[in-house]
C-alpha positions as CSV (number, residue, x, y, z in Angstrom):
1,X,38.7,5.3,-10.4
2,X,39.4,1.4,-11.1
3,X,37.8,0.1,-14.4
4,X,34.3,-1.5,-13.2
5,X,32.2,-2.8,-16.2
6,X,29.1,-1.4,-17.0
7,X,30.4,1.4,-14.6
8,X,29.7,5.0,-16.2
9,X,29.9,8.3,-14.9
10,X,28.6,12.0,-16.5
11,X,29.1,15.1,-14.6
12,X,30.0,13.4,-11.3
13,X,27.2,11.2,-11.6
14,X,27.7,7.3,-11.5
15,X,25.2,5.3,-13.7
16,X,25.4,1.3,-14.1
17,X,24.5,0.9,-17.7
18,X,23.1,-2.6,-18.2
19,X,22.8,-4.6,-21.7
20,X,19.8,-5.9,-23.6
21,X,21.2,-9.5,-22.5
22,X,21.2,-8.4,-18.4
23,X,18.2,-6.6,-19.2
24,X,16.8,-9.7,-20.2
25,X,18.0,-12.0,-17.2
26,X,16.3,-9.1,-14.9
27,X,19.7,-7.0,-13.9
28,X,18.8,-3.0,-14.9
29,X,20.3,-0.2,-15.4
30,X,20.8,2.4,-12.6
31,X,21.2,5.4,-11.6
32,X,23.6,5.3,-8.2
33,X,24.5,9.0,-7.1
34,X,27.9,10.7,-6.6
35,X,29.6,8.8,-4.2
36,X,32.4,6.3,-6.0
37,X,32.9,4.2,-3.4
38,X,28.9,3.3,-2.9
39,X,28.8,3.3,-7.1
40,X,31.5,1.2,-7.0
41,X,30.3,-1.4,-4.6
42,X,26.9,-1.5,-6.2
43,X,28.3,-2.1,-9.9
44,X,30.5,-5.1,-8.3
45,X,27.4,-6.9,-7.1
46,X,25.6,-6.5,-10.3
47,X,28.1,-8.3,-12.5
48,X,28.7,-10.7,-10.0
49,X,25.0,-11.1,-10.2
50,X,25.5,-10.9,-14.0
51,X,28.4,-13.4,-14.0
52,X,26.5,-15.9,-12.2
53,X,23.9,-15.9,-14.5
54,X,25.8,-16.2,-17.3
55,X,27.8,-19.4,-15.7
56,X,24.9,-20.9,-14.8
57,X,24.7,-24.7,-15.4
58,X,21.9,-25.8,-18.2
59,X,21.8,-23.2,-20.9
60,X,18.8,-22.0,-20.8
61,X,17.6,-22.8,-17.5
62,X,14.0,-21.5,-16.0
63,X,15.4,-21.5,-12.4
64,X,18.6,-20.5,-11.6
65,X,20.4,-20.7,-8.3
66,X,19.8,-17.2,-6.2
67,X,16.7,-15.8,-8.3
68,X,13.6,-15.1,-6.6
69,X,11.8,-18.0,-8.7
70,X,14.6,-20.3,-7.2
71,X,13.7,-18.6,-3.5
72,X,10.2,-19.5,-4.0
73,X,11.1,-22.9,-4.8
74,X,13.3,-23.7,-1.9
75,X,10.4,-21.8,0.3
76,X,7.9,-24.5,-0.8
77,X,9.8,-27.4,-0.1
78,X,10.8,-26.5,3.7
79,X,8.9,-28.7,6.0
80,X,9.0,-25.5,9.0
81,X,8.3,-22.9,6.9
82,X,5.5,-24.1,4.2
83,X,4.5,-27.7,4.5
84,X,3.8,-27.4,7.8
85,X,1.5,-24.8,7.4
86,X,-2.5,-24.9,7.2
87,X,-4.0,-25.3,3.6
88,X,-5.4,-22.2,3.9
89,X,-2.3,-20.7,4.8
90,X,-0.9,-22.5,2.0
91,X,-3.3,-21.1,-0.7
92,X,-2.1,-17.2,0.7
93,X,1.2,-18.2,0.2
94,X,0.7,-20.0,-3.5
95,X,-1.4,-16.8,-4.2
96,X,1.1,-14.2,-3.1
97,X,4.2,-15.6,-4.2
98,X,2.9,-15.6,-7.8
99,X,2.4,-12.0,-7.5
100,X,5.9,-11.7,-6.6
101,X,6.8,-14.3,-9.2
102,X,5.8,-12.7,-11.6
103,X,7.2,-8.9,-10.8
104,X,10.7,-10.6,-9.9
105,X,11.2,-14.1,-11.3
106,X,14.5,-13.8,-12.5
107,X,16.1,-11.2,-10.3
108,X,19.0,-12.0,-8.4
109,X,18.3,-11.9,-4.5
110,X,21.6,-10.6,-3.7
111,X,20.3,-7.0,-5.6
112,X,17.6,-6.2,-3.4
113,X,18.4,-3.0,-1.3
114,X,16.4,-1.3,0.9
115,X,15.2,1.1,-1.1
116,X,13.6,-1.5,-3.8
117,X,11.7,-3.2,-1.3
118,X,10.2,0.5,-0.4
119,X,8.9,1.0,-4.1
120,X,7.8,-2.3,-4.4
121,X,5.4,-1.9,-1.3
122,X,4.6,1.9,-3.0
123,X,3.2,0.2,-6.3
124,X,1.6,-2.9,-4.8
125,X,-0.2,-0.1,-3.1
126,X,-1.0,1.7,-6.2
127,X,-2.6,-2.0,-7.5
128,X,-4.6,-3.4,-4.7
129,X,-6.0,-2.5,-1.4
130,X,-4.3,-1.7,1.9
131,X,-4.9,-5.4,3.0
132,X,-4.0,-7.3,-0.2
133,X,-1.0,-4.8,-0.1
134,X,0.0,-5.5,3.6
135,X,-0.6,-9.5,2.8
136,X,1.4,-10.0,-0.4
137,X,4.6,-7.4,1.4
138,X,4.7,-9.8,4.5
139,X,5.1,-13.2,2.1
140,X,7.9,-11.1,0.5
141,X,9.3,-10.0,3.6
142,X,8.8,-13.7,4.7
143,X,10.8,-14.9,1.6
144,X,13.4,-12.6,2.0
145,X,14.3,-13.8,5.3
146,X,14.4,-17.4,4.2
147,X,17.5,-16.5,2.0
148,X,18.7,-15.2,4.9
149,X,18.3,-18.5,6.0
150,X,20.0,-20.1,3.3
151,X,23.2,-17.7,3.4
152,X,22.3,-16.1,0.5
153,X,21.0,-12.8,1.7
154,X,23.4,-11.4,4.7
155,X,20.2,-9.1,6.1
156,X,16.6,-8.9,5.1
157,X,16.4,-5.3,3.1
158,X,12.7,-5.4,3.5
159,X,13.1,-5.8,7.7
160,X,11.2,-3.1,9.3
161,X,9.8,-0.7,6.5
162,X,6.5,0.7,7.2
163,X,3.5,-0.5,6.0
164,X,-0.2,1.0,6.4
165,X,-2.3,-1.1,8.4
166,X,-5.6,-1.6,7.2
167,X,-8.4,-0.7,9.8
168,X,-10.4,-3.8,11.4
169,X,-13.4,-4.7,10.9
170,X,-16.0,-4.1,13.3
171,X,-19.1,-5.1,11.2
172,X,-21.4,-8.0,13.0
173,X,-25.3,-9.7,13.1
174,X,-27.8,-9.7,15.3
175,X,-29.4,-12.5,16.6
176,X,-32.5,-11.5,14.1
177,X,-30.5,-11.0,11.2
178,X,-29.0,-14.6,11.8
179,X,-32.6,-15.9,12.7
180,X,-33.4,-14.8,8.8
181,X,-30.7,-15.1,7.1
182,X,-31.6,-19.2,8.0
183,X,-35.2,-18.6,7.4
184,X,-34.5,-17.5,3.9
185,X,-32.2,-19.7,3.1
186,X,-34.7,-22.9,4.7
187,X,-37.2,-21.4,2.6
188,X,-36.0,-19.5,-0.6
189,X,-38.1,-17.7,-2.7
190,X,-38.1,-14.9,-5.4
191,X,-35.5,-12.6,-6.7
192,X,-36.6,-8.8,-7.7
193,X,-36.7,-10.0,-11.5
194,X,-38.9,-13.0,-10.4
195,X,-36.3,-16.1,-10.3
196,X,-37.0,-17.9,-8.2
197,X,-34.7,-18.9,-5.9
198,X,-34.7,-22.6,-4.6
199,X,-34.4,-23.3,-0.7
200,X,-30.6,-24.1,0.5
201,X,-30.6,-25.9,3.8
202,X,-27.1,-26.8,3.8
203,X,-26.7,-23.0,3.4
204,X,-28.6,-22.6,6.4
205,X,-27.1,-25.5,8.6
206,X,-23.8,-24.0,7.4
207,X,-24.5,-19.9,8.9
208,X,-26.3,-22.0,12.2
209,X,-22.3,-24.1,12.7
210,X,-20.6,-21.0,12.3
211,X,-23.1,-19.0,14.7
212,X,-22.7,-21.5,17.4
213,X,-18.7,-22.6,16.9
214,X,-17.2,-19.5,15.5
215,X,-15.5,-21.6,12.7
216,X,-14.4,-19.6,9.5
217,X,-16.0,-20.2,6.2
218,X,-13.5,-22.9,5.1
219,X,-13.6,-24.8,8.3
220,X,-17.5,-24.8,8.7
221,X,-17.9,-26.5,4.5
222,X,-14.4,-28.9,5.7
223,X,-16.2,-30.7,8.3
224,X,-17.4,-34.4,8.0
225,X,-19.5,-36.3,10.4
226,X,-17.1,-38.1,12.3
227,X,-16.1,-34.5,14.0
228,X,-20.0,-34.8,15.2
229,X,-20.5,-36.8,18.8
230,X,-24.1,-35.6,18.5
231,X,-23.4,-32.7,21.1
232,X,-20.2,-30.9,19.7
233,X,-17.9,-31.1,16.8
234,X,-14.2,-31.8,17.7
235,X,-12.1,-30.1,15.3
236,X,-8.3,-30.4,15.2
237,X,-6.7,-27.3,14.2
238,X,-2.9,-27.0,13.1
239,X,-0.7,-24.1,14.5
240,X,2.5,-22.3,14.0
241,X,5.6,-25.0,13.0
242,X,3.1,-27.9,12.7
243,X,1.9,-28.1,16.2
244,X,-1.8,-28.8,16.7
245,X,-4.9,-28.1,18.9
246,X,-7.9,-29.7,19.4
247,X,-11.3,-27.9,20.2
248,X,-14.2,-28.9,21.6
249,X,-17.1,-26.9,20.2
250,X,-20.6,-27.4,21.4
251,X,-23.4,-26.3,19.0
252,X,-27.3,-25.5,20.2
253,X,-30.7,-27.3,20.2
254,X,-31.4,-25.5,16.9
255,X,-27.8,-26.8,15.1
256,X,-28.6,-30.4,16.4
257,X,-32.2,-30.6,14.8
258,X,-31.1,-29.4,11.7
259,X,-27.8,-31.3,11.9
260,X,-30.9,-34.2,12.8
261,X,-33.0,-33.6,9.4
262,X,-29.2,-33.3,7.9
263,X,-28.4,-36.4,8.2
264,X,-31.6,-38.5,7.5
265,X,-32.0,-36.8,4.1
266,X,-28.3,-38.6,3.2
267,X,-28.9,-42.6,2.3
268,X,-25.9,-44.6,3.0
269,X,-24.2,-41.7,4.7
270,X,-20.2,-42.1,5.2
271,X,-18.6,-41.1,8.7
272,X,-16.0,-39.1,6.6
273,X,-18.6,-37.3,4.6
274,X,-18.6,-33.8,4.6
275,X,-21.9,-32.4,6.5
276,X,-22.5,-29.1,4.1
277,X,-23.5,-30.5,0.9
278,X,-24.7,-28.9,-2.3
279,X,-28.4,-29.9,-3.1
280,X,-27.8,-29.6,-6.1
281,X,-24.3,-31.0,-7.3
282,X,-24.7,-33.5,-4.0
283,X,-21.0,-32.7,-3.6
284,X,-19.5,-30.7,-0.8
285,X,-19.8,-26.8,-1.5
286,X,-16.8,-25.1,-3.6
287,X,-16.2,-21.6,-1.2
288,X,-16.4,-19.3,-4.5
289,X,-20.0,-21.1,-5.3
290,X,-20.8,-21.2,-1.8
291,X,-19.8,-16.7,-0.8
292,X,-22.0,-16.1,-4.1
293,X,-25.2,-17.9,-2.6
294,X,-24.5,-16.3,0.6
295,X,-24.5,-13.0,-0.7
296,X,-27.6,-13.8,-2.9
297,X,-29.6,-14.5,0.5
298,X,-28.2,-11.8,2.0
299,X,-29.3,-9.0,0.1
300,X,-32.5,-10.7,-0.4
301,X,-32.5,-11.1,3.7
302,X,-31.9,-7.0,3.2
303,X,-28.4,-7.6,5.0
304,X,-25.5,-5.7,3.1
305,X,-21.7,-4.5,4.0
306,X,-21.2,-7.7,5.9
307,X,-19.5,-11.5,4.8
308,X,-20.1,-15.2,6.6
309,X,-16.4,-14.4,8.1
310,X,-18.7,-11.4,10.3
311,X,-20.5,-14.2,11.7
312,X,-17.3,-15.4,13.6
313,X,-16.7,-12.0,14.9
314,X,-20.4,-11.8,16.0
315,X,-20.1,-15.4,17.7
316,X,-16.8,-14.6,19.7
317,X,-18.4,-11.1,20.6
318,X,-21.6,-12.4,21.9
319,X,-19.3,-14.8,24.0
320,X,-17.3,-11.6,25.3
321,X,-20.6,-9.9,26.2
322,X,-21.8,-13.1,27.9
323,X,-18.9,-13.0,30.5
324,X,-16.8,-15.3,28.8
325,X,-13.2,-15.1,30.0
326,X,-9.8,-15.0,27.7
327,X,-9.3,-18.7,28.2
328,X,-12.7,-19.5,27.9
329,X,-13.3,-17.7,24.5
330,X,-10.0,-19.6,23.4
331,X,-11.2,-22.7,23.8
332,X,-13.8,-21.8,21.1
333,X,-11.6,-19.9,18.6
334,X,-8.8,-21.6,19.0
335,X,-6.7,-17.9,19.3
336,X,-3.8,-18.2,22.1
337,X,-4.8,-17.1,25.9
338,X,-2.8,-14.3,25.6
339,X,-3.4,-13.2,22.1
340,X,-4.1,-9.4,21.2
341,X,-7.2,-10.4,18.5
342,X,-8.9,-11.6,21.5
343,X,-9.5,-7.7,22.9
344,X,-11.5,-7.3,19.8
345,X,-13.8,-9.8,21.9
346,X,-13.3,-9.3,25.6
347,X,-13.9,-5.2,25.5
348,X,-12.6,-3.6,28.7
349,X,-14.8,-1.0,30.8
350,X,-17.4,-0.2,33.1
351,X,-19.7,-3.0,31.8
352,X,-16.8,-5.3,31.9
353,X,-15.9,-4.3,35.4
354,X,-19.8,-4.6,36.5
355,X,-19.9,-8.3,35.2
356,X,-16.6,-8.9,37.2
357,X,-18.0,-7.8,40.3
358,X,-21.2,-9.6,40.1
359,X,-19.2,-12.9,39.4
360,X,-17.3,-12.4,42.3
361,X,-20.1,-11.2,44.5
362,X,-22.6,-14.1,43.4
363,X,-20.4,-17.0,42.5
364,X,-20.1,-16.8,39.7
């Protein structure tokens, strides 16, 4: 066997034995079986790994060139695949990749194998939930490819290892529940201890918007009255690579009065001002402050188990169970025509079929 530093075998066994120094930088020790040509291989990359470290321009340097803290940096300056993206997609990203930041930092891409990217999925699984597992694996995934990318990753070790999939939700309101969830909030009242809780109109315009466009949470406190023709609100949306869409989403009789009252109660109102608006602060909601009143009014509305992002589901249902077609419902979520979310909406069967037939039969 050729000399290979840090190389060490015991009873057939190969071992890569790593200093306190590559400790430090983020190289380990490892074990790496009985074959000497795979032990071999392995204990080459390292101190190559090791080597370039070590030669690294800037003593000292936070960053270094092929690290997964370098990565991340070259990730979030890429116009296709990060500054293109949605803000919200943005803060998923900020959010997961200092998960993975912090795990790997200062690891050398060029180490991950296979294997590593399997027990990294098994202990984010043994910290957080199936979905915050799932979410923060497909940013690494996502990041691995990017080096890929950049030539400094030959395959993506994490390409195709199973994940668990985290069962949908299927939770949704009635048209009551809604009807008192805005009561409640138009109202307010008293909590079990005797606070008393002070009424939140915006809170209620805000559950009425999402009722009757399906917008998500962020969307519905993000929009300003110059998306407001006094019929519909005409929000843009951006899509994959930077592309965008633009969706026309009428709101009901109920949504215009209150959108009505809304607007008088603001002097001096500003076209670019944002509709939902904190009594209280008078600025527009922040979505932390705004879930926690939400799920005050819920439970006093008796309403538990579901979120405002139900409402969409209920919304998009209700159009599914009103006939709606695949393009039609679409054009209010903004999902693709052909998209496999929208069968969470459009359900197939006998009902389906019946309401087919009577469209044909009747005109429609």
């Amino acid at each position: 066997m050729s000399k290979v530093r840090y190389l060490r075998v015991r009873d057939g066994a190969f071992r890569f034995e790593a200093t306190a120094s590559m400790r430090a930088a983020g190289i380990f020790s490892e074990t790496l079986g009985r074959d000497e040509g795979t032990a071999t291989h392995r204990a080459i990359k390292l101190n190559e790994a090791w080597d370039k470290i070590r030669n690294a321009d800037g003593p000292g340097s936070i960053v270094k060139h092929g690290d997964i803290a370098w990565l991340i940096h070259k990730f979030e300056q890429d116009h296709e695949f990060y500054r293109s993206k949605s803000r919200k997609t943005k803060l998923e990203i900020d959010h997961c990749f200092k998960i993975i930041g912090e795990e790997f930092g200062n690891i050398e891409c060029s180490l991950f194998e296979r294997h590593h990217c399997r027990t990294y999925y098994n202990n984010l699984r043994s910290k957080f939930s199936v979905h915050k597992s799932r979410k923060v694996f497909k940013w690494f995934h996502r990041l691995l490819r990017y080096g890929v990318e950049l030539q400094i990753l030959t395959i993506n070790p994490a390409s195709g290892i199973k994940v668990t999939k985290p069962k949908g939700r299927t939770q949704k309101y009635s048209n009551e529940e809604i009807q008192r969830l805005i009561d409640d909030c138009m109202t307010g009242g008293k909590t079990e201890s005797g606070n008393v809780i002070p009424p939140r109109p915006s809170l209620a315009l805000a559950i009425r918007i999402a009722y009757d466009t399906a917008l998500p949470r962020q969307d519905v406190l993000s929009l300003t009255w110059n998306k407001y023709d006094g019929e519909a609100f005409i929000v843009r949306q951006i899509k994959h690579r930077g592309s965008h869409r633009e969706l026309y989403l009428p709101v009901s009789e109920e949504a215009k009065k209150m959108l009505l009252d809304a607007s008088g109660a603001i002097p001096g109102k500003s076209e670019m001002q944002n509709v939902i608006i904190n009594e209280i602060t008078g600025l527009p909601w922040n979505e932390e402050v705004f879930s926690r009143n939400f799920s005050t009014f819920s439970k006093r509305a008796g309403i538990f188990g579901r979120t405002f992002h139900d409402i969409r589901r209920t919304a998009l249902s209700e159009f599914g169970d009103c006939s709606s077609t695949n393009v039609e419902i679409s054009s209010i979520s903004g999902l693709a025509p052909n998209s496999p979310m929208l069968e969470v909406y459009v359900k197939p069967g006998r009902e389906a079929a019946l309401r087919a037939a009577h469209k044909r039969w009747n005109g429609g």
